[in-house]
KOLVOMI-978462 format. One record per atom (N, C-alpha, C): x, y, z. Coordinates in steps of 0.2 Angstrom, whole numbers, padded with zeros to 4 digits, always signed. Layout:
<pts>
XYZ...
</pts>
This chain:
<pts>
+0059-0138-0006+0057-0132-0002+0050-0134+0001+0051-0132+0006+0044-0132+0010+0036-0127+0008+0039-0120+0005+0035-0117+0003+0034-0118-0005+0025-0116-0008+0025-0116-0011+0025-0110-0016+0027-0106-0019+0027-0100-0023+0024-0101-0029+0016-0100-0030+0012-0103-0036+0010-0095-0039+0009-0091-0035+0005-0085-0035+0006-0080-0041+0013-0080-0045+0011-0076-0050+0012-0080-0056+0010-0087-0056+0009-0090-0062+0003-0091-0068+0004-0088-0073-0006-0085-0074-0006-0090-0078-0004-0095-0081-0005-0100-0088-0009-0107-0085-0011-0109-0090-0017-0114-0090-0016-0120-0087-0008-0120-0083-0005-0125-0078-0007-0120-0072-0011-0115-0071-0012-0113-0062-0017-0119-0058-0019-0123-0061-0024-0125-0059-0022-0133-0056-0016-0136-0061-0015-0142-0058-0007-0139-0052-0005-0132-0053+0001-0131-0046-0003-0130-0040-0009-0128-0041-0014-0127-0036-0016-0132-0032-0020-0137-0035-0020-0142-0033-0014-0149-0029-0009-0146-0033-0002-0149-0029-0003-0146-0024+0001-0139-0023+0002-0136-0017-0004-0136-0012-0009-0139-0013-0016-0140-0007-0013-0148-0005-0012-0151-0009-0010-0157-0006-0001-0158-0003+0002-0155-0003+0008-0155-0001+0007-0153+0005+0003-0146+0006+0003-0143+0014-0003-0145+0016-0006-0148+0016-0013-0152+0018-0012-0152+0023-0008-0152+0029-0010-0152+0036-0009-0146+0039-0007-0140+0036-0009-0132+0038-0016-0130+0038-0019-0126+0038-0027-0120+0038-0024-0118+0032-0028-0115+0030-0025-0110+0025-0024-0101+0029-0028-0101+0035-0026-0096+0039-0022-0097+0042-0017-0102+0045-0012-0101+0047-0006-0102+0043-0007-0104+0036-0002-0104+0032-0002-0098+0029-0006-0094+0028-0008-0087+0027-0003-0084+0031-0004-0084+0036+0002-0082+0043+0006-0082+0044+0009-0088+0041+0016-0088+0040+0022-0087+0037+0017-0088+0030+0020-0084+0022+0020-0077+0025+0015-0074+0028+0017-0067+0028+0019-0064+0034+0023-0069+0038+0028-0067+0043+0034-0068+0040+0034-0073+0037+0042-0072+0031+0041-0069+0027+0039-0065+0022+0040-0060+0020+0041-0054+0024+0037-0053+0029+0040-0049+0032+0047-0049+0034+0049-0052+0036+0055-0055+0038+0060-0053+0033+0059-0053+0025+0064-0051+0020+0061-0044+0020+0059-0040+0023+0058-0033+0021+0065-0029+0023+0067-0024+0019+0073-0019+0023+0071-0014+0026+0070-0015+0032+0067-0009+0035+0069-0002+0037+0066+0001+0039+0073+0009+0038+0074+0009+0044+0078+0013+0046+0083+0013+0053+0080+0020+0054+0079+0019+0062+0073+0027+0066+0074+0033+0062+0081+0033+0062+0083+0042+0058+0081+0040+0053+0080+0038+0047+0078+0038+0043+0070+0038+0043+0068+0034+0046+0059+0034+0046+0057+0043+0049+0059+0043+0056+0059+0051+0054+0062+0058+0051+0065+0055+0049+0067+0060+0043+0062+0062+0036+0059+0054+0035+0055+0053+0027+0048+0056+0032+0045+0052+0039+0040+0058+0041+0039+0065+0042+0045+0068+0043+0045+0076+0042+0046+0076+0036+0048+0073+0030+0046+0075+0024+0040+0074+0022+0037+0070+0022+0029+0069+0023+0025+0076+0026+0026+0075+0032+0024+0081+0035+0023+0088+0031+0029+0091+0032+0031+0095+0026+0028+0097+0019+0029+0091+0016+0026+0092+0009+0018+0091+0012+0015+0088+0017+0005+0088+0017+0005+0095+0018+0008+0101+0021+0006+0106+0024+0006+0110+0018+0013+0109+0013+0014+0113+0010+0008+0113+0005+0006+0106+0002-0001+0104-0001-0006+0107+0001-0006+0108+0007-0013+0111+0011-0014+0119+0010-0009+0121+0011-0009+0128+0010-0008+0130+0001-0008+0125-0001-0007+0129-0007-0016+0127-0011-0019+0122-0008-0027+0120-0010-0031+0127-0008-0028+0129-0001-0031+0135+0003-0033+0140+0000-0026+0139-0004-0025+0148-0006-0030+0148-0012-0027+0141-0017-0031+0141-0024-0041+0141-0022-0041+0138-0017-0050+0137-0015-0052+0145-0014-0048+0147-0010-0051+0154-0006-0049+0162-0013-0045+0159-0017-0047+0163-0023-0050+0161-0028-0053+0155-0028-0059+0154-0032-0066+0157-0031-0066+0157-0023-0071+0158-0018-0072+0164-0019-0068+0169-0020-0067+0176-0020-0070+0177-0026-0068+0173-0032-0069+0175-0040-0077+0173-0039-0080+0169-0036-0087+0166-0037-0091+0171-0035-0088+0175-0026-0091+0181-0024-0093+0187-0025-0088+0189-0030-0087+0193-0034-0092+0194-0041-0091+0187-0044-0096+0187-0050-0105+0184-0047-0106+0184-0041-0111+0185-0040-0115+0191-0037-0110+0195-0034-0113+0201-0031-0113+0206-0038-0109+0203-0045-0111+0208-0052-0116+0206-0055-0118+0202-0054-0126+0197-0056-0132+0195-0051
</pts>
């Protein structure tokens, strides 16, 4: 295989796959080889199909506002309780 896939190897061999995999792609950048492992990757993503993207956005949407009005409510009866216990003191 052309690629090297060293990256979740954590034991005390990461140092000599390192040094392979520098020397096997030695005539890449490491910015363009950056580039293109992660245009293949991409490539293996499942992407969702329109309706669904908009679908999970108006869930999104939905659930932000609901979140929002629900901090509103809690903020503006705190605010109220603060107001309250400062005009008795």
């Amino acid at each position: 295989m052309g690629r090297c896939e060293h990256s979740l190897v954590f034991t005390h061999q990461t140092e000599s796959i390192v040094s392979r995999s520098t020397t096997v792609q030695r005539s890449d950048n490491a910015i363009v080889r950056y580039f293109k492992e992660t245009r293949a990757e991409i490539g293996k993503v499942t992407w969702p199909t329109r309706e669904e993207g908009t679908r999970l956005t108006v869930v999104v949407l939905i659930v932000t506002t609901i979140a929002a009005l629900v901090l509103f409510a809690v903020d503006s009866f705190f605010s109220y309780l603060v107001t309250l216990f400062l005009q008795v003191f």
